[in-house]
C-alpha atoms as one frame of an Amber mdcrd trajectory, in Angstrom:
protein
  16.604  25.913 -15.666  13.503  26.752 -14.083  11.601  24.689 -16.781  13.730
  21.515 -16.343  12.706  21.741 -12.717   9.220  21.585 -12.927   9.523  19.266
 -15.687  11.451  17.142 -12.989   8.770  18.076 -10.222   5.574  16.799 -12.146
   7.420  13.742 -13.404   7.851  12.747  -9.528   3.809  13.805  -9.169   2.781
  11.917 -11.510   4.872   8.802 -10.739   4.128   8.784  -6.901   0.183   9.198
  -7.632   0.688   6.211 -10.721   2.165   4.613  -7.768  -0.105   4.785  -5.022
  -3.012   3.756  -7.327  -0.781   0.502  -8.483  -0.266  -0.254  -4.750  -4.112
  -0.118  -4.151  -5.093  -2.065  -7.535  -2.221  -4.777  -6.317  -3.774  -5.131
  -2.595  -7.176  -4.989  -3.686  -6.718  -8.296  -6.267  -4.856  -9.685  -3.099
  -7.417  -9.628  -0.921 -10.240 -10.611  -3.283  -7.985 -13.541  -4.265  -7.854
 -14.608  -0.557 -11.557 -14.076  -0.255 -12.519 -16.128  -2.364 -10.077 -18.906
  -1.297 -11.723 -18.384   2.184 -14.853 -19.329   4.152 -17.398 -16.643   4.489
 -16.430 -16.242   7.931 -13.083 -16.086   6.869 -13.438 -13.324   4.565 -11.250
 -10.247   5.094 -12.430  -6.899   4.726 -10.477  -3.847   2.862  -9.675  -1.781
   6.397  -9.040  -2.864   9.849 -11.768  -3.546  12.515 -13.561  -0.582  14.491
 -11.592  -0.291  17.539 -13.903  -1.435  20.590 -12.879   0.773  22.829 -11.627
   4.564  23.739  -8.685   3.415  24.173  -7.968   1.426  21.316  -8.712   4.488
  19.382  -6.850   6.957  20.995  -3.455   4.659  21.208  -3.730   1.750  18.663
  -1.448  -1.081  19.158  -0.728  -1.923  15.640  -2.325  -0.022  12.634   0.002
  -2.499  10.302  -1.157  -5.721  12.105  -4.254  -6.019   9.778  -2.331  -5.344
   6.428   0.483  -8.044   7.725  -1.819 -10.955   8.985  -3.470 -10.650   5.458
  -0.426 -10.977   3.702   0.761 -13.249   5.958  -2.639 -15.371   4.929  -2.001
 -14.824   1.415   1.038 -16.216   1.250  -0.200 -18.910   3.278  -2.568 -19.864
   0.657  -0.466 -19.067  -2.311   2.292 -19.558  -1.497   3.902 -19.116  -5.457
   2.170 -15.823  -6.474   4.031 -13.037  -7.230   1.195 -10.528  -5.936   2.790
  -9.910  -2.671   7.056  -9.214  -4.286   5.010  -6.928  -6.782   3.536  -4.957
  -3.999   6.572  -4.482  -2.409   8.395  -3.738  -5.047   5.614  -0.847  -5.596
   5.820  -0.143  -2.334   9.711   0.497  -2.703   9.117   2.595  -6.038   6.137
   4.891  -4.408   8.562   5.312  -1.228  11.472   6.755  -3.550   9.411   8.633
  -6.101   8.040  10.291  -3.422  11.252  11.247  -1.394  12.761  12.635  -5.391
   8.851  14.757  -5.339   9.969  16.034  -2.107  13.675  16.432  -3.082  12.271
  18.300  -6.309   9.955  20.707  -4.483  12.571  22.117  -1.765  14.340  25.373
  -3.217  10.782  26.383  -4.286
């Protein structure tokens, strides 16, 4: 029994980590596509902006508002790809593979 659960353990390992580097390969091509759709000035970067201030570090207003305005520029730009619904559906995947790693590891 013991075997089956560790069989059942590594399979969720493996799957989230498959899955976290498929969400990373997915928003990388994104924003590379967009770059090069966009003026130089334009061009996005991989993380957000430094924070300017003390403040901004210590309570940041919106860590996701850099990942959404790029996605929401993607889609402005392509508007048919299927980039963005297969990095949600990743997203989605990663999120429950990881829950059934933690579900797998309590008991241990």
């Amino acid at each position: 029994m013991e075997s089956i659960t560790n069989l059942v353990y590594w399979f969720f390992a493996g799957a989230t980590v498959v899955g976290l580097g498929l969400i990373v390969f997915l928003w990388e091509s994104m924003r590379r596509e967009l770059n090069l759709a966009l003026s130089s000035e334009q061009k996005v970067s991989i993380y957000p902006a430094v924070p300017k201030s003390i403040r901004e570090l210590m309570f940041p207003s919106n860590e996701l508002g850099h990942f959404i305005n790029v996605l929401d520029r993607y889609e402005d730009i392509y508007p048919y790809s299927a980039l963005p619904k297969k990095l949600a559906l990743g997203l989605v995947a990663w999120i429950l593979c990881f829950m059934g790693l933690l579900a797998s590891g309590v008991g241990r």
